[in-house]
Structure formats: structure tokens, C-alpha cells
N, C-alpha and C positions, 0 to 999 in steps of 0.2 A: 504494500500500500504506500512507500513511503515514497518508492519512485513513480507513481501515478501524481502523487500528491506536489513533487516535484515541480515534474514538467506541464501539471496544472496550474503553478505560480509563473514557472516562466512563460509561458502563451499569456496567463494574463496580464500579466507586467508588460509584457509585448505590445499585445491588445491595446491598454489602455495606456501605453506611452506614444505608441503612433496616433490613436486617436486624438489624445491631448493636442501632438501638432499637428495635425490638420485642421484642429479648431483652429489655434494661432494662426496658424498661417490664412485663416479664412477673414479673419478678423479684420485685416487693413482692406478688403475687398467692400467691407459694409458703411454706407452712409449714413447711418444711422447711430450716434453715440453708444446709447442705450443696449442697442441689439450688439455693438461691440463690448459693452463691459460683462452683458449677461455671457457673451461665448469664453468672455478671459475668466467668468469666474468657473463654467464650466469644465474650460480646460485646465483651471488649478485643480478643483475640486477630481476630473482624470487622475492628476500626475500625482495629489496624494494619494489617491485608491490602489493606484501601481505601486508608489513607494511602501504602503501599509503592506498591500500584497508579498510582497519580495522576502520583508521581516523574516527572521527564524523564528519561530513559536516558540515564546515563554516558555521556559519549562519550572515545574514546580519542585 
């Protein structure tokens, strides 16, 4: 289980570090202030989900 469990963090670290920049990079695209700080916070709110993901699990 532990190497499923694995390369289930790396794919999604993956996942959501690419996606995080594709928002960015879509962001200087939009005329709209607004619509660009809602896409910067979404793509923080990615790059922490990735960095959370990646962590080794606490061990007790």
C-alpha cells in the first residue's frame, strides 16, 4: 500500500502544481481586476494543496 500511496502524492503534486500555473499564466490574459485576483487566489490556494500533499505523514 505504501507504494500506491506514493505515487498517488506524486501525480497529485503534479496535478495541482501544473494547474496552479496555468491559472497564473491565464491571469495577465483577463481585463477584469476582480476575475484576476479571484484566479491568483485560486492558484495559491492549488500550490498549497500540492505542497500539503507532498508532506510525509506525521507519525505518532
Amino acid at each position: 500500500m505504501g507504494l500506491i500511496k506514493t505515487l498517488a502524492k506524486i501525480y497529485g503534486n503534479y496535478f495541482l502544481t501544473v494547474q496552479g500555473v496555468k491559472v497564473m499564466k491565464t491571469i495577465k490574459k483577463d481585463d477584469n481586476a476582480v476575475v484576476g485576483l479571484g484566479k491568483l487566489f485560486i492558484a495559491d490556494k492549488l500550490m498549497d494543496t500540492a505542497r500539503w500533499l507532498i508532506k510525509p505523514e506525521e507519525r505518532e
